[in-house]
FIDO-295054 format. One record per residue (C-alpha): residue in one letter; y, x, z. Coordinates in Angstrom, 1 decimal, padded with zeros to 4 digits. Layout:
REM FIDO-295054
A, Y, X, Z
...
END
This chain:
REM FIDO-295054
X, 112.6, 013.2, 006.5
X, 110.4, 014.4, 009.6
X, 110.8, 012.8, 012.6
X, 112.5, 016.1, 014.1
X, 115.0, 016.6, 011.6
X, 115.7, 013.0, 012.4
X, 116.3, 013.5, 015.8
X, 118.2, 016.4, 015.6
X, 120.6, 014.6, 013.2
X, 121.0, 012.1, 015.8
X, 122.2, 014.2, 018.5
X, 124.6, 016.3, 016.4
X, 126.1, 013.1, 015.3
X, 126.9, 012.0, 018.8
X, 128.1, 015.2, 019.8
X, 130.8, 014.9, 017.2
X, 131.8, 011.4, 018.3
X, 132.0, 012.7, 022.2
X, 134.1, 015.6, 020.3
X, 136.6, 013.5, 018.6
X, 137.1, 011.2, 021.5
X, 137.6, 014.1, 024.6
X, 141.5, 014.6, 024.7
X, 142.6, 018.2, 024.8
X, 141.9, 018.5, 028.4
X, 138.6, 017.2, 029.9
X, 138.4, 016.6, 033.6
X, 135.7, 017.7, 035.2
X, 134.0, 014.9, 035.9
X, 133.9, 013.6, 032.5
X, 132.3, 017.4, 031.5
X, 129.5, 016.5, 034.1
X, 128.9, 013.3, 032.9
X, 129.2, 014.6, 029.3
X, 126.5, 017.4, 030.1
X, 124.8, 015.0, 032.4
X, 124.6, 013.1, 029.0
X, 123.4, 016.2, 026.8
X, 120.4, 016.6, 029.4
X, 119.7, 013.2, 028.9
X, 119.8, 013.3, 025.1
X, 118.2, 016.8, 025.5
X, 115.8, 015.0, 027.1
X, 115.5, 012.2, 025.0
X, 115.2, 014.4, 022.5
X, 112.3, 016.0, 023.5
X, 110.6, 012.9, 024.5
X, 112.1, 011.1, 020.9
X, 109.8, 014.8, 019.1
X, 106.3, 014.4, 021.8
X, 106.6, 010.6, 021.3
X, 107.3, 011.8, 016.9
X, 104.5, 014.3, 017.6
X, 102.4, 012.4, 018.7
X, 102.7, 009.1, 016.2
X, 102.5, 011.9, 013.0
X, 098.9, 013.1, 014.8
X, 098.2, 009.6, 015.6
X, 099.4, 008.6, 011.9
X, 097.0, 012.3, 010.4
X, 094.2, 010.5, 012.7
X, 094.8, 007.1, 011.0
X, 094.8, 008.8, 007.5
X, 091.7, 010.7, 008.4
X, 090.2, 007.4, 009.6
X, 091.7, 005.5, 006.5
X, 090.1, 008.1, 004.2
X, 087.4, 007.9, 006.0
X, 086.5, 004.2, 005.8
X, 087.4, 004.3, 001.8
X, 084.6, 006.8, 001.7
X, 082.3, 004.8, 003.9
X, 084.0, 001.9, 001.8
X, 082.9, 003.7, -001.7
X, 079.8, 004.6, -000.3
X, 079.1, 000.8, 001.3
X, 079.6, -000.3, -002.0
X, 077.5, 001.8, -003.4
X, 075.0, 000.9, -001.4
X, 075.7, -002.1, -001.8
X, 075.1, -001.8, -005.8
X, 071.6, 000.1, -004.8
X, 070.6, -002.5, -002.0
X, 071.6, -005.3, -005.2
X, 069.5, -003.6, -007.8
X, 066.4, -002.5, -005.5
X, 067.2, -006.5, -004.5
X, 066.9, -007.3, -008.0
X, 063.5, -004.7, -007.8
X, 062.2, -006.1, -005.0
X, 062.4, -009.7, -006.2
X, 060.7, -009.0, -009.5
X, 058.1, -006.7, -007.8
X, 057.6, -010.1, -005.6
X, 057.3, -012.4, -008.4
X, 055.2, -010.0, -009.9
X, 053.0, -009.4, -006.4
X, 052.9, -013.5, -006.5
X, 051.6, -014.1, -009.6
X, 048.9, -011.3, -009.1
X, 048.0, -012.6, -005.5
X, 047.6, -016.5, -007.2
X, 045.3, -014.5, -010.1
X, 043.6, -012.9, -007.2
X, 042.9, -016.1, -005.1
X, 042.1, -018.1, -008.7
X, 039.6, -015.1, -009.4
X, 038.3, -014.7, -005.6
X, 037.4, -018.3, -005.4
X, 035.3, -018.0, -008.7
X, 033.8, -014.7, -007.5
X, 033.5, -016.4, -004.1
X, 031.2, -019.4, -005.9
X, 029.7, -017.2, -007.6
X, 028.5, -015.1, -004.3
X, 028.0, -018.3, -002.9
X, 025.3, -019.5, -005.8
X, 023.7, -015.8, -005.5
X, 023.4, -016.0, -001.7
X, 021.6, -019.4, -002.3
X, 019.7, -018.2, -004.7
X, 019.2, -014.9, -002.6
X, 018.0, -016.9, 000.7
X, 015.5, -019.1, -001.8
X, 013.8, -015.7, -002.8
X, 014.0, -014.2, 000.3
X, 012.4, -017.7, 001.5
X, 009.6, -017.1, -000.8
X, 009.5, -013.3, -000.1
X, 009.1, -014.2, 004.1
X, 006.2, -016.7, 002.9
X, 004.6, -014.7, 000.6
X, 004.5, -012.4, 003.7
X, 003.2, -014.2, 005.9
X, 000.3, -015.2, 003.2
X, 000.0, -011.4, 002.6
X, -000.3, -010.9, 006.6
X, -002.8, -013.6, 006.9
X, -004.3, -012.0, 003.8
X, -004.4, -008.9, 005.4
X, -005.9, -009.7, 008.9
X, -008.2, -011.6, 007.1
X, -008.9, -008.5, 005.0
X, -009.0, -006.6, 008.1
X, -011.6, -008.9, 009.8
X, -014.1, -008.9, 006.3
X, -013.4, -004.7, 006.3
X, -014.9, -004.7, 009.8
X, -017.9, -006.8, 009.3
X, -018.0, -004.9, 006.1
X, -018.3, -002.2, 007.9
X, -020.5, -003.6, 010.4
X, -022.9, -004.3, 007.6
X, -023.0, -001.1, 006.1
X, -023.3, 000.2, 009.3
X, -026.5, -002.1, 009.8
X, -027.9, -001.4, 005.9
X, -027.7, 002.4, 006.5
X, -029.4, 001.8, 009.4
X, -032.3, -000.2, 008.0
X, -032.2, 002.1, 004.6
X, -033.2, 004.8, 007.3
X, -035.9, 002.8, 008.7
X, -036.5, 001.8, 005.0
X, -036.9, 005.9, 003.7
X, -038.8, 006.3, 006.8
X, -041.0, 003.7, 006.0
X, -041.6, 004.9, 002.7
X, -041.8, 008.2, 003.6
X, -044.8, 007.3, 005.7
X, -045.6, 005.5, 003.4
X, -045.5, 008.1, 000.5
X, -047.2, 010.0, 003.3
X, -050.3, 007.8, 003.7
X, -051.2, 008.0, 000.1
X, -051.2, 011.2, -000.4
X, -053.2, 011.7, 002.5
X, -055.4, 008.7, 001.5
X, -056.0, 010.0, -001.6
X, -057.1, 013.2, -000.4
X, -059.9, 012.0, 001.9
X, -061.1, 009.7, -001.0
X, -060.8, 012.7, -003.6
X, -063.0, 014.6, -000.8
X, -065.6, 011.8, -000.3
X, -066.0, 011.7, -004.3
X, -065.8, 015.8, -005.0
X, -069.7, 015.0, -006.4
X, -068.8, 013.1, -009.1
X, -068.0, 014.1, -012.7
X, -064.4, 013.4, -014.4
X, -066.0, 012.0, -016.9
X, -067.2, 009.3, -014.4
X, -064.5, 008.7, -011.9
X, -061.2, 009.4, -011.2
X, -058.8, 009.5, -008.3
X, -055.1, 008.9, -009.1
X, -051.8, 008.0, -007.5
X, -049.4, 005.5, -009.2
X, -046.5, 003.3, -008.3
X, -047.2, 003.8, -004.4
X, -050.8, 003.3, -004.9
X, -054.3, 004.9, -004.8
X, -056.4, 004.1, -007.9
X, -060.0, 005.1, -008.1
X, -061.4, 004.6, -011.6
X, -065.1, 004.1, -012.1
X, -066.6, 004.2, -015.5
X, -069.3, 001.4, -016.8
X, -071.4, 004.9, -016.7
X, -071.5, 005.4, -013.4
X, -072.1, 001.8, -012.4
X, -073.1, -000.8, -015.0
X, -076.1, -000.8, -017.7
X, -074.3, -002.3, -020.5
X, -073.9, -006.3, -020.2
X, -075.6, -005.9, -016.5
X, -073.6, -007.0, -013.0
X, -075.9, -005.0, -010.6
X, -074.8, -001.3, -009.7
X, -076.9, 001.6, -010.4
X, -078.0, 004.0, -007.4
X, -075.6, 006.5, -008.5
X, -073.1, 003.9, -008.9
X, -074.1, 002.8, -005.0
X, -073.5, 006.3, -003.8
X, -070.3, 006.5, -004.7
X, -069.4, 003.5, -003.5
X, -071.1, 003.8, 000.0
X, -069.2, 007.2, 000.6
X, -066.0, 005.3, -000.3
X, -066.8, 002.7, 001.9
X, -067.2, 005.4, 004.5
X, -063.4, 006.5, 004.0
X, -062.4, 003.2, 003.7
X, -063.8, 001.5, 007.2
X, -061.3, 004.2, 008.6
X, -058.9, 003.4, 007.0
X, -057.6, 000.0, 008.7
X, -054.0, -000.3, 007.2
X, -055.7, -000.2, 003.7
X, -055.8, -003.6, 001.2
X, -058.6, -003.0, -001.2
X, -058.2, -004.8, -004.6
X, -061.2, -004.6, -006.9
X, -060.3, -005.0, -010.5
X, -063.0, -005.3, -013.2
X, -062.5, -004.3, -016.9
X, -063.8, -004.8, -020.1
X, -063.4, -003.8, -023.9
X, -063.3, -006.3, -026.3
X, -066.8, -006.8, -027.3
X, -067.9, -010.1, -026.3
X, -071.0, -010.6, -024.3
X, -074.1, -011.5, -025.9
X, -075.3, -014.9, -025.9
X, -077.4, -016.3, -023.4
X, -076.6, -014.3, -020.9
X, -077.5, -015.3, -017.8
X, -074.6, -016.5, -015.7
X, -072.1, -015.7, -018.1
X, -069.7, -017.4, -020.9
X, -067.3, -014.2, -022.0
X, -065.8, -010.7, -020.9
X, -064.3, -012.9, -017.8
X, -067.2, -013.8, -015.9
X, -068.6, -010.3, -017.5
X, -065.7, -008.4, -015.2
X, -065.4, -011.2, -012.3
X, -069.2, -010.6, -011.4
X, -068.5, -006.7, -011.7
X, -065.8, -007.0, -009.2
X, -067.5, -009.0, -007.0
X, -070.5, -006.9, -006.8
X, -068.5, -003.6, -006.2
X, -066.5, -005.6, -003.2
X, -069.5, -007.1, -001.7
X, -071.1, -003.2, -001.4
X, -068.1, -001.5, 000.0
X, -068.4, -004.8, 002.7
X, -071.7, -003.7, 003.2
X, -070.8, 000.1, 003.3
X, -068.2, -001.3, 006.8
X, -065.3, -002.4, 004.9
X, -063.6, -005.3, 005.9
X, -063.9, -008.3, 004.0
X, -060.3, -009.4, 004.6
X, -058.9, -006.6, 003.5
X, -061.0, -006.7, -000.1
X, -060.0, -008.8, -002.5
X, -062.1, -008.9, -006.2
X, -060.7, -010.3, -009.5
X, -061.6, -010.0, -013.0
X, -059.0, -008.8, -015.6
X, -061.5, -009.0, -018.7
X, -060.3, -007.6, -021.8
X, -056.5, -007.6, -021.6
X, -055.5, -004.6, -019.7
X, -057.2, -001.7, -021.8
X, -056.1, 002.0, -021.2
X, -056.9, 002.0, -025.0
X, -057.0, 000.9, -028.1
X, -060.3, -000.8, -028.6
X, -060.8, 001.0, -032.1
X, -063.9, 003.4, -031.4
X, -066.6, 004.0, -028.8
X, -065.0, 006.6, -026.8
X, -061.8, 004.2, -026.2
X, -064.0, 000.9, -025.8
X, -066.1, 003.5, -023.1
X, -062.7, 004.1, -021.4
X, -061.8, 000.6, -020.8
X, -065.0, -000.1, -019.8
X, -064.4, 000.3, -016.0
X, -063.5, -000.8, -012.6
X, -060.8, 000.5, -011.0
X, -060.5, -000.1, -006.9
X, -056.5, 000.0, -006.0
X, -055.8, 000.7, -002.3
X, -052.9, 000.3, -001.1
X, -051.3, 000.9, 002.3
X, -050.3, -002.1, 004.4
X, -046.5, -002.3, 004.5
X, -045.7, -004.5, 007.1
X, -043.3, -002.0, 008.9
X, -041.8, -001.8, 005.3
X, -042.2, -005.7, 004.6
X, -040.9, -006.6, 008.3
X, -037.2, -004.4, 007.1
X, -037.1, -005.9, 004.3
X, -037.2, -009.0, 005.5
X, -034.6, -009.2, 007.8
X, -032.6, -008.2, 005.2
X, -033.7, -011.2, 003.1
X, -033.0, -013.4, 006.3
X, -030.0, -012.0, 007.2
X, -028.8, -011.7, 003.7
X, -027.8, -007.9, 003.9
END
C-alpha cells in the first residue's frame, strides 16, 4: 500500500468515529472544533503525503544509490579479480625480472673481467705503441737530421762534380789543344815514323826505332834529333805538361858484348834516357821529364814477324796535363770523405 492510500484510510476512519460519536444535534462549537480538527488532519494529511513523498524519493534515491554501489560492488570485485590476476602477473613477471637481472649481474661481472683483462692488456699495447713512438720520433728526427746533412752533402758533391766536369773539361780541352800544336810541330814527319795520338786523357807521341835508333845503338840519329828539338820547342811552352819517356823493345835480345848493356832493359832504359836528356836540352824542364824503360813486355804486337817486331820497336813520349785543380777536388773529397 502507498503511503497516500495510507493516509487517506486514516482520515476516513476517524471521520467515521467523530460520525458515530456526534449526537443528532451538534452544537456549534463542537462543529468548529470538529472542522477545526478536519483542517488539522487536512493538514496533517498533507504534511503525513510531502513527508511520504518525500521518504519514497529519498527511498528511489537510496535504491538508485543501492544499485549503484552493487554495480560499483560487481565492478570492485571485478577489479579486484583483475588487480589479483595482473598481481599474480606482476609477481611472476618479477620473479622472472629477478632471475634475469641476477643472470645479468652473474654475466656482467664476467663480461666486466673480461673488459677489465682487455683494458690491461689494451694499456700494455698502447704502452708499447706510445714507446715505439717515441723510438719512431727519435727515429725520425734523427732521420731528419742525416736527410739534411744528406742533403748538405749532395749539395756539396754536385758542387765539386761541377768543379770536377770543369776540370776535366779543361782538361779534355788541353789535350786536344796539346795535341794539335804537337801534331803541327811534327807535320814533316812520315806515319810510318811517328805518330801523334790521344788515349785515356793523354797525349802519346810514338817514335819508331827508324826514326831514332840504328839497331842495338842508344844515340839518336839527326833526323831523330829534329824531331825531337821541335818537340822540345812545343813542350818548353807547355809548363803544366809531365813528360814521361817510355822506351820499347821486341823480343830479340841484344847481342853480346855490348857495351853497357846486359838485355832489352838496359837496351830501352838508355833509349829513354837519351830522348829525355835532348828534349832537356831542346828547354824542357827536367822536373817535369821522367825516363823509364819498359823492355819487351808491353808490345803493340805480336813479336811473330819483322813488321810487328819493327812496330814494337819504339819510344813513345806520354804528356800529360798537370791535374792539380783536378787532384786538389778530389782530394778534399778523400779528406772529407764525400
Amino acid at each position: 500500500m502507498s503511503v497516500k492510500k495510507y493516509t487517506s484510510s486514516l482520515l476516513l476512519a476517524a471521520l467515521a468515529a467523530g460520525s458515530f460519536s456526534l449526537p443528532g444535534c451538534v452544537t456549534a462549537k463542537k462543529y468548529d472544533d470538529l472542522r477545526a480538527r478536519q483542517a488539522a488532519t487536512e493538514q496533517a494529511k498533507t504534511t503525513a503525503e510531502r513527508q511520504a513523498r518525500e521518504a519514497v524519493a529519498e527511498l528511489q534515491k537510496a535504491t538508485s544509490q543501492l544499485g549503484e554501489l552493487r554495480l560499483e560492488n560487481r565492478r570492485l570485485v571485478n577489479d579486484s579479480t583483475q588487480t589479483g590476476n595482473v598481481l599474480r602477473r606482476t609477481q611472476t613477471l618479477y620473479r622472472e625480472l629477478s632471475d634475469t637481472y641476477e643472470k645479468l649481474i652473474k654475466n656482467n661481472e664476467k663480461v666486466l673481467a673480461n673488459k677489465t683483462a682487455d683494458y690491461q692488456k689494451v694499456a700494455q699495447d698502447l704502452a708499447r705503441r706510445e714507446a715505439e713512438l717515441g723510438e719512431l720520433s727519435a727515429n725520425l728526427n734523427k732521420s731528419r737530421t742525416e736527410i739534411d746533412k744528406l742533403a748538405t752533402d749532395v749539395k756539396t758533391r754536385e758542387q765539386r762534380l761541377a768543379e770536377l766536369e770543369k776540370a776535366l773539361a779543361e782538361k779534355d780541352a788541353a789535350v786536344s789543344a796539346l795535341r794539335s800544336k804537337v801534331s803541327n810541330a811534327l807535320l814533316a814527319f812520315k806515319s810510318n815514323e811517328l805518330q801523334v795520338k790521344v788515349k785515356d786523357g793523354k797525349v802519346y807521341v810514338s817514335l819508331s826505332e827508324q826514326l831514332l835508333f840504328k839497331s842495338g845503338s842508344t844515340k839518336v840519329d839527326p833526323k831523330g834529333q829534329e824531331a825531337l828539338t821541335k818537340l822540345a820547342a812545343v813542350l818548353k811552352e807547355q809548363r803544366d805538361v809531365n813528360v814521361v819517356v817510355e822506351g820499347h823493345t821486341d823480343n830479340v835480345p841484344i847481342l853480346k858484348g855490348t857495351a853497357g848493356m846486359q838485355d832489352n832493359w838496359d837496351l830501352s832504359a838508355l833509349r829513354a834516357t837519351e830522348i829525355a836528356r835532348l828534349l832537356t836540352v831542346g828547354g824542357v824542364q827536367p822536373e817535369r821529364v821522367t825516363a823509364s824503360g819498359r823492355s819487351q813486355y808491353v808490345p803493340v804486337a805480336q813479336n811473330d814477324s819483322p813488321q810487328n817486331k819493327a812496330l814494337n820497336r819504339r819510344t813513345e813520349i806520354i804528356l800529360t796535363p798537370k791535374l792539380d785543380e783536378l787532384f786538389q777536388i778530389l782530394g778534399t773529397n778523400s779528406e772529407t770523405g764525400k
